[in-house]
PDB file of N, CA, C and O in Angstrom:
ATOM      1  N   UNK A   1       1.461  -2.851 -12.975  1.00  0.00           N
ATOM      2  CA  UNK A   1       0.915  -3.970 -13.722  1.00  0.00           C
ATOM      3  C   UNK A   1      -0.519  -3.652 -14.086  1.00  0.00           C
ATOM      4  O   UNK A   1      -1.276  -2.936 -13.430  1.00  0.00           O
ATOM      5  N   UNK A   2      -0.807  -4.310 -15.280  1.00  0.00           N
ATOM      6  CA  UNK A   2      -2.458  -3.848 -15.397  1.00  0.00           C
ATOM      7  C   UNK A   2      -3.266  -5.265 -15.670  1.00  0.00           C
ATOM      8  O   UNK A   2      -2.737  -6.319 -16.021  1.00  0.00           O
ATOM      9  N   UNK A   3      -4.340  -5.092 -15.484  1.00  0.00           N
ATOM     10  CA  UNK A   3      -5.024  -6.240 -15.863  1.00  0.00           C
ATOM     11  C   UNK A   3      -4.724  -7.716 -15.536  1.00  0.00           C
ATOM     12  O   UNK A   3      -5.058  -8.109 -14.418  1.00  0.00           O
ATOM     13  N   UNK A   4      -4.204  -8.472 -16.282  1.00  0.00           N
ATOM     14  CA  UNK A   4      -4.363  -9.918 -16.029  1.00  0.00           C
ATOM     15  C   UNK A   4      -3.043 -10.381 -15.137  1.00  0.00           C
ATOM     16  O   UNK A   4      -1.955  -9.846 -15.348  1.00  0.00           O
ATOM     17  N   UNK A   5      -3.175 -11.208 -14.326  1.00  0.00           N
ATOM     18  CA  UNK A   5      -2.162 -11.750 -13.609  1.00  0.00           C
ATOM     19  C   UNK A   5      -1.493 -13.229 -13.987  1.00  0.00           C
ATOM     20  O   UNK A   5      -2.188 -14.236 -14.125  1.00  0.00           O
ATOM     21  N   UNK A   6      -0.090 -13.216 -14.130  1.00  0.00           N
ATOM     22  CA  UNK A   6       0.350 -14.611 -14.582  1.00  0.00           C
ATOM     23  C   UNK A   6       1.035 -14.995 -13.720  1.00  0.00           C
ATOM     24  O   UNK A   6       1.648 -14.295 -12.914  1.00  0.00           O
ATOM     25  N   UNK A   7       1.007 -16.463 -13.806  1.00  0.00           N
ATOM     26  CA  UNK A   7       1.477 -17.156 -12.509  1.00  0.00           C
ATOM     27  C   UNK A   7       2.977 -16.511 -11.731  1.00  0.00           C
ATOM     28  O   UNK A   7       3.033 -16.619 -10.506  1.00  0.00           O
ATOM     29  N   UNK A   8       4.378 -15.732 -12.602  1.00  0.00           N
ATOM     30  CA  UNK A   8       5.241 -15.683 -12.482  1.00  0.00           C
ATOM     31  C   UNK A   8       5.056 -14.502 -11.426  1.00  0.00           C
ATOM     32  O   UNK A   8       5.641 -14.518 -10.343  1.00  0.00           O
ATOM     33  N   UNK A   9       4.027 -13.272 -11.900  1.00  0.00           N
ATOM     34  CA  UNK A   9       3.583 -12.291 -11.073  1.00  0.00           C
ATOM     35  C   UNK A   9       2.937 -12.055  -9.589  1.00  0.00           C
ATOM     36  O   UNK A   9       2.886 -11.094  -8.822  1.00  0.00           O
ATOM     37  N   UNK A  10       2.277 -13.966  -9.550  1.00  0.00           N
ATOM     38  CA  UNK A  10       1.472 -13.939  -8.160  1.00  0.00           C
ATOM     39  C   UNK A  10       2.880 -14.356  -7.578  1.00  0.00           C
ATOM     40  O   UNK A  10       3.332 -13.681  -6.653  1.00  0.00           O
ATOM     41  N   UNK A  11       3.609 -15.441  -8.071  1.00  0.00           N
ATOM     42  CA  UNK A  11       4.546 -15.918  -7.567  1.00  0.00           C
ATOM     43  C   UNK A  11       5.327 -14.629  -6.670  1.00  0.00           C
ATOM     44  O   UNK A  11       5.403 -14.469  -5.452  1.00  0.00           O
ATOM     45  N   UNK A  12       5.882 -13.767  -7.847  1.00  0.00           N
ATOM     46  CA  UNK A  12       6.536 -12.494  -6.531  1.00  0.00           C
ATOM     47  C   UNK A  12       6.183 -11.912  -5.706  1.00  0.00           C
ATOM     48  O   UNK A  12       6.877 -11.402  -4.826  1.00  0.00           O
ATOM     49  N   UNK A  13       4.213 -11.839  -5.905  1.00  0.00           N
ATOM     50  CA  UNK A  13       4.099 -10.927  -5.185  1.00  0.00           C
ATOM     51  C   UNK A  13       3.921 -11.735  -3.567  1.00  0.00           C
ATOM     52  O   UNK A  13       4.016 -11.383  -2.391  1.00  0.00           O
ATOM     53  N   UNK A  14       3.646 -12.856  -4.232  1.00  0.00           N
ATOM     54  CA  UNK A  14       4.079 -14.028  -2.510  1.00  0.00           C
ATOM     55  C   UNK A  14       5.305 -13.864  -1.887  1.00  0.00           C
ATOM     56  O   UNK A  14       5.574 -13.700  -0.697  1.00  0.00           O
ATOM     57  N   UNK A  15       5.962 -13.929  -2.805  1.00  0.00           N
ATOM     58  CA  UNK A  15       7.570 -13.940  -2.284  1.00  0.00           C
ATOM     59  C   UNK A  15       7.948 -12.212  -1.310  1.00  0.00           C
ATOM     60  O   UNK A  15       8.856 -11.979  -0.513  1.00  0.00           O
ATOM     61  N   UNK A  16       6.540 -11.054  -1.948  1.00  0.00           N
ATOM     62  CA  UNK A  16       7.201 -10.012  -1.547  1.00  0.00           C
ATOM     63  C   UNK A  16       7.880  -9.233  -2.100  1.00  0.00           C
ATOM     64  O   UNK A  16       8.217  -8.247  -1.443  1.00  0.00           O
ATOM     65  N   UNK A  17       8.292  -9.337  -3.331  1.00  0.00           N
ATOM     66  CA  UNK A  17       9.228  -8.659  -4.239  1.00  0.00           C
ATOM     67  C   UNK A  17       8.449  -7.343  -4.727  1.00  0.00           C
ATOM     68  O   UNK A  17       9.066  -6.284  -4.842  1.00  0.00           O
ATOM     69  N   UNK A  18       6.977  -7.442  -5.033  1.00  0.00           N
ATOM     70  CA  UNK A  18       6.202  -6.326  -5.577  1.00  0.00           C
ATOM     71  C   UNK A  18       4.870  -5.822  -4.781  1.00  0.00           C
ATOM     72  O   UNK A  18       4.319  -6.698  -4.114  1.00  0.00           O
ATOM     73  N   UNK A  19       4.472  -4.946  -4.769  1.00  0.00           N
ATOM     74  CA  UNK A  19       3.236  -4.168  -4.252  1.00  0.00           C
ATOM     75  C   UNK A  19       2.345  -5.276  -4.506  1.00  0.00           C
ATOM     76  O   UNK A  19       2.313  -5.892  -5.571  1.00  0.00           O
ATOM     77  N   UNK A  20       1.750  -5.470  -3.677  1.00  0.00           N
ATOM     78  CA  UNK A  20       0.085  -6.504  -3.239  1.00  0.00           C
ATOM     79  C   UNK A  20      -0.613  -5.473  -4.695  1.00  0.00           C
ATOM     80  O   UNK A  20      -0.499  -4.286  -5.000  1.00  0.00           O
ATOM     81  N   UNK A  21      -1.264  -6.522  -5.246  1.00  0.00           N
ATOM     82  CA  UNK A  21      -2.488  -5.529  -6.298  1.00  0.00           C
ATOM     83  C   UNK A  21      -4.047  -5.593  -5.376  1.00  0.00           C
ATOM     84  O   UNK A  21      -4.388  -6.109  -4.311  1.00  0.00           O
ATOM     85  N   UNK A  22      -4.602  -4.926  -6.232  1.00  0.00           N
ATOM     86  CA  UNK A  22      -6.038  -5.128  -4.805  1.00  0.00           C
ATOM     87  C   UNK A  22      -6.651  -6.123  -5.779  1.00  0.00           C
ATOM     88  O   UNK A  22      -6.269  -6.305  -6.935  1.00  0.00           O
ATOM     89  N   UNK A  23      -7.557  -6.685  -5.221  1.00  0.00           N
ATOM     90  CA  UNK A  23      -7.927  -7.946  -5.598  1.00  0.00           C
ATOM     91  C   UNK A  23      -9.151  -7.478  -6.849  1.00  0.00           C
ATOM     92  O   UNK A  23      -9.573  -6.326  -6.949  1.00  0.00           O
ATOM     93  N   UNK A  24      -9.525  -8.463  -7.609  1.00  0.00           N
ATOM     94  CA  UNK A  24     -10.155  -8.329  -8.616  1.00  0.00           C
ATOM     95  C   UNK A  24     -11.431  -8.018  -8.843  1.00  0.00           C
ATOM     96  O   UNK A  24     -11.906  -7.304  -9.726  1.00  0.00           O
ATOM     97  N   UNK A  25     -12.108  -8.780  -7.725  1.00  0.00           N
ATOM     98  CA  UNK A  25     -13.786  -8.974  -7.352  1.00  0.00           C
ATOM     99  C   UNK A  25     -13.469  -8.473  -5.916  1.00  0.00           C
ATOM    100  O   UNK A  25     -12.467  -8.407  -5.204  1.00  0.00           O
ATOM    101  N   UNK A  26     -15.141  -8.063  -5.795  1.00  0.00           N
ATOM    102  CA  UNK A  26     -15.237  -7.746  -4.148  1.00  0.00           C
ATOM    103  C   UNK A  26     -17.186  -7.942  -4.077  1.00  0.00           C
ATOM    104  O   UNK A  26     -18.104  -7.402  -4.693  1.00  0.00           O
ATOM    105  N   UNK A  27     -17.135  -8.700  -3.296  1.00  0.00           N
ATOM    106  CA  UNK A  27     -18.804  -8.615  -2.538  1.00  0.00           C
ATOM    107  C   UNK A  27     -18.985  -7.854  -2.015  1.00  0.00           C
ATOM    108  O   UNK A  27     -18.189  -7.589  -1.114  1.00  0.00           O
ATOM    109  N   UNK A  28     -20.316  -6.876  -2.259  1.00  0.00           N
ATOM    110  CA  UNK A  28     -20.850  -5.994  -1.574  1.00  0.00           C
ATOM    111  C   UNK A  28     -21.542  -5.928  -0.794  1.00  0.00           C
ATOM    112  O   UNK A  28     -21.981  -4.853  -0.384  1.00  0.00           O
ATOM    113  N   UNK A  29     -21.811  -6.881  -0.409  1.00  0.00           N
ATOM    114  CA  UNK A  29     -22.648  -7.639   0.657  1.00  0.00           C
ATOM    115  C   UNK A  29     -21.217  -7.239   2.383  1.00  0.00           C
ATOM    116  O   UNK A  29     -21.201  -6.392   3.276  1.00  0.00           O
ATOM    117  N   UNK A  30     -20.339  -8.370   2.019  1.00  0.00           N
ATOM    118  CA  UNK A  30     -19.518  -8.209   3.118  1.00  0.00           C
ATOM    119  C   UNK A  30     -17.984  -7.378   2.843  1.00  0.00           C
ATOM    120  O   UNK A  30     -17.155  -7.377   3.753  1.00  0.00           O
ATOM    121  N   UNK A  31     -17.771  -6.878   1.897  1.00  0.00           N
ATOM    122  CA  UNK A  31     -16.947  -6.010   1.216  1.00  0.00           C
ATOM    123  C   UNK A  31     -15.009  -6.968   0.702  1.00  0.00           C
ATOM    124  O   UNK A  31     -13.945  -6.587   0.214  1.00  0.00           O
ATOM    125  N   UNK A  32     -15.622  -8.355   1.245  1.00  0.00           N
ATOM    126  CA  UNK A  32     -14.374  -9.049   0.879  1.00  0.00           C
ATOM    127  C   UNK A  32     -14.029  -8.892  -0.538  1.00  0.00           C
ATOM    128  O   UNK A  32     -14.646  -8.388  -1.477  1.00  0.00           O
ATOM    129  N   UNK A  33     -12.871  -9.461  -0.447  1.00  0.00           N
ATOM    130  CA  UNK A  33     -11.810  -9.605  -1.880  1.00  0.00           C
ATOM    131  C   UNK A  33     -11.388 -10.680  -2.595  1.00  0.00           C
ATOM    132  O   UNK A  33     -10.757 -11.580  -2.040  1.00  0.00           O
ATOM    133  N   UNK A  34     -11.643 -10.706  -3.710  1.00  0.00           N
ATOM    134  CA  UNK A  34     -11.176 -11.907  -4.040  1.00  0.00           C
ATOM    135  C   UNK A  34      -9.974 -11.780  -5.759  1.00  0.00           C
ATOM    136  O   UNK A  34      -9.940 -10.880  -6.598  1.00  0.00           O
ATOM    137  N   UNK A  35      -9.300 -12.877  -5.694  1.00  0.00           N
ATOM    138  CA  UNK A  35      -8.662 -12.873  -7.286  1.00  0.00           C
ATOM    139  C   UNK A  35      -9.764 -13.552  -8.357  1.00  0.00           C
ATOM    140  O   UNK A  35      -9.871 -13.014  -9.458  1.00  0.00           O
ATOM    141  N   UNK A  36     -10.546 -14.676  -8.060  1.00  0.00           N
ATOM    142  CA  UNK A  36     -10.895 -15.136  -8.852  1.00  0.00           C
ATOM    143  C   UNK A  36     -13.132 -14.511  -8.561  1.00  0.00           C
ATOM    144  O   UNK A  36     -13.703 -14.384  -7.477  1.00  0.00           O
ATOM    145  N   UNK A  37     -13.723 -14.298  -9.951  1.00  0.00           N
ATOM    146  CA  UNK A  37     -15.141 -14.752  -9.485  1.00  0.00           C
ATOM    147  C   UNK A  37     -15.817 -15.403  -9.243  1.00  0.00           C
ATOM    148  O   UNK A  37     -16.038 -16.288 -10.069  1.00  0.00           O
ATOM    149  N   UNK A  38     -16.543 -15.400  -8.036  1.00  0.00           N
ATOM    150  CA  UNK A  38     -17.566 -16.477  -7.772  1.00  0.00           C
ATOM    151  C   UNK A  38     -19.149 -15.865  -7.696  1.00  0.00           C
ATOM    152  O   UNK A  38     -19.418 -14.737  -7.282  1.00  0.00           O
ATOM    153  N   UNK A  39     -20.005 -16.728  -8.122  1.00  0.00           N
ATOM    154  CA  UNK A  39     -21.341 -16.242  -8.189  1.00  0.00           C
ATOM    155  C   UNK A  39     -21.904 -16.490  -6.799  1.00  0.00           C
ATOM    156  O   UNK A  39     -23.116 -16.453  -6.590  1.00  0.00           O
ATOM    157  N   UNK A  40     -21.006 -16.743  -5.849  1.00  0.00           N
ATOM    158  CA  UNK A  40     -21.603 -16.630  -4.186  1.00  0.00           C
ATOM    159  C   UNK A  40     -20.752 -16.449  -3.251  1.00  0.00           C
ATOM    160  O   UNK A  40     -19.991 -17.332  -2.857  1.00  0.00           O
ATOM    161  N   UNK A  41     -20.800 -15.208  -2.774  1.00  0.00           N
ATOM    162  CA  UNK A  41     -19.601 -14.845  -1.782  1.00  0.00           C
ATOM    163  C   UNK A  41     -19.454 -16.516  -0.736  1.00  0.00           C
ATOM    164  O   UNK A  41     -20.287 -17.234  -0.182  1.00  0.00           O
ATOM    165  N   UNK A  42     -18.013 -16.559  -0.877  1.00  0.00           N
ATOM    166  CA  UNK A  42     -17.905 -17.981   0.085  1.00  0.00           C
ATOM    167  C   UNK A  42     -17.624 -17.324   1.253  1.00  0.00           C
ATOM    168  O   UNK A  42     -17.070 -18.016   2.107  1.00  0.00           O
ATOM    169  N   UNK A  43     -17.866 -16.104   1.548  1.00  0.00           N
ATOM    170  CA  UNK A  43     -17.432 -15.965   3.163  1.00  0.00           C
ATOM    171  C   UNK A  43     -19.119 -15.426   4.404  1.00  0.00           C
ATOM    172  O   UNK A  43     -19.463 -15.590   5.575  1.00  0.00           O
ATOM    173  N   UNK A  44     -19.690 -14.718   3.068  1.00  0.00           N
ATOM    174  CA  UNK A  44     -21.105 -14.093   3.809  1.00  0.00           C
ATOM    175  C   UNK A  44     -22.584 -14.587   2.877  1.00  0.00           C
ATOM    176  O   UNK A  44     -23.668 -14.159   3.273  1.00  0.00           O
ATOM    177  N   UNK A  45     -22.528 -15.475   1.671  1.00  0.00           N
ATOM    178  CA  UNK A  45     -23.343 -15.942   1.399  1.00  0.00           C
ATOM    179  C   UNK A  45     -24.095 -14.975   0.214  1.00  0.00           C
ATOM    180  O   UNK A  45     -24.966 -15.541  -0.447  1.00  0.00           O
ATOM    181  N   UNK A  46     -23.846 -13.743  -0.048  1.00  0.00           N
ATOM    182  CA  UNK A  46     -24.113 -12.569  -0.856  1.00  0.00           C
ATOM    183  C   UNK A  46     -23.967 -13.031  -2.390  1.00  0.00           C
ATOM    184  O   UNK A  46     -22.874 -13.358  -2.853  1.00  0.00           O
ATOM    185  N   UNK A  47     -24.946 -13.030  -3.009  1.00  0.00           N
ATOM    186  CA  UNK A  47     -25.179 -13.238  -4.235  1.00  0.00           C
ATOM    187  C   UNK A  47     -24.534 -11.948  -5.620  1.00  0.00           C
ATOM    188  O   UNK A  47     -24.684 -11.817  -6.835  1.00  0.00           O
ATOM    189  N   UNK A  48     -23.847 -11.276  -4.590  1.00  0.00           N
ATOM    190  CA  UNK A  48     -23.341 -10.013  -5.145  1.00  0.00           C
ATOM    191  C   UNK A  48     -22.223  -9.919  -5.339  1.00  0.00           C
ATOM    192  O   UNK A  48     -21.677  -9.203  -4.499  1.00  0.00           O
ATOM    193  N   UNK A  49     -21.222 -10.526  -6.479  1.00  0.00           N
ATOM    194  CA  UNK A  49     -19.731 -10.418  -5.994  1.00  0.00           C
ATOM    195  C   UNK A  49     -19.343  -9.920  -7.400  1.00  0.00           C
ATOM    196  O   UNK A  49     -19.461 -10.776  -8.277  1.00  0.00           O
ATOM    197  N   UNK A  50     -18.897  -8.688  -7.799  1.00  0.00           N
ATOM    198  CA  UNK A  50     -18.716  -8.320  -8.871  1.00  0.00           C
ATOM    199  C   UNK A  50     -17.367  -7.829  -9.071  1.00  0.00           C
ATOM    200  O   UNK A  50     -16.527  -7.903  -8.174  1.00  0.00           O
ATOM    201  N   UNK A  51     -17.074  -7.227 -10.450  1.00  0.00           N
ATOM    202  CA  UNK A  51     -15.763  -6.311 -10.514  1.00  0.00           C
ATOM    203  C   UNK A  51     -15.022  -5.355  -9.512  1.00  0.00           C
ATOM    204  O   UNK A  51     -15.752  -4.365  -9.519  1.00  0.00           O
ATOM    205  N   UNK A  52     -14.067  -5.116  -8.724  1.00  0.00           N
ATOM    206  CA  UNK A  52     -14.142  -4.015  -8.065  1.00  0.00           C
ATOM    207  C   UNK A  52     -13.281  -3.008  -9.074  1.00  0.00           C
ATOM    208  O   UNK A  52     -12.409  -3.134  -9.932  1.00  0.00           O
ATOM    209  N   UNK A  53     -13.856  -2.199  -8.613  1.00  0.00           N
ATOM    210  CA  UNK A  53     -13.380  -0.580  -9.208  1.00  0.00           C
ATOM    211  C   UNK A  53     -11.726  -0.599  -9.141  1.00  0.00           C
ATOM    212  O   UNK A  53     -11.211  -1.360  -8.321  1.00  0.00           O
ATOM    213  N   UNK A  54     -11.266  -0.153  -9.601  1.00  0.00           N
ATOM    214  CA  UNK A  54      -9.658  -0.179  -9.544  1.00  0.00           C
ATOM    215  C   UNK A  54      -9.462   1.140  -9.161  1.00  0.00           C
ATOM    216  O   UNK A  54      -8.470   1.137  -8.431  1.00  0.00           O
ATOM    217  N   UNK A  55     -10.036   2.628  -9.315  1.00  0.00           N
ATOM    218  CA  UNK A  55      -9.566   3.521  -9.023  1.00  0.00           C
ATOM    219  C   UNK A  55     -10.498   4.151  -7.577  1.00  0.00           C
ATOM    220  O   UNK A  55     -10.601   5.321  -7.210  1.00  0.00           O
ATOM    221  N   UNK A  56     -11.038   3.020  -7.021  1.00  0.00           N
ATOM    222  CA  UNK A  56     -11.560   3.927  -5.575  1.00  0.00           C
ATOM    223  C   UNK A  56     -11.234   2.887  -4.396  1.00  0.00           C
ATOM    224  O   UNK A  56     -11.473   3.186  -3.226  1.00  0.00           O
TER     225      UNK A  56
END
C-alpha cells in the first residue's frame, strides 16, 4: 500500500488480514508513532512530531 489510508484498509489491518504499516508521524523527542499529526507529542510533550521516513 502506499500513501494514504482509507477507512476499509485500517479496518483490515485491525482485523489482521494485512501487514501493520509503520505509522505516519513520529516524535523525535520520544521516538513514538503516530497515524495522524499533532503539533505536540501527546505522550512526552516534544514540540517535534514530524513525517517519519518510510525507508529507515
Amino acid at each position: 500500500m502506499g500513501g494514504r489510508s482509507t477507512p476499509l484498509s485500517r479496518l483490515k489491518r485491525l482485523a489482521g488480514l494485512t501487514k501493520p504499516e509503520p505509522p505516519s508521524y513520529r516524535c523525535h523527542g520520544c521516538q513514538a508513532g503516530f497515524e495522524v499529526q499533532y503539533h505536540v507529542c501527546p505522550d512526552c510533550g516534544s514540540y517535534t512530531v514530524e513525517r517519519a521516513e518510510r525507508g529507515a
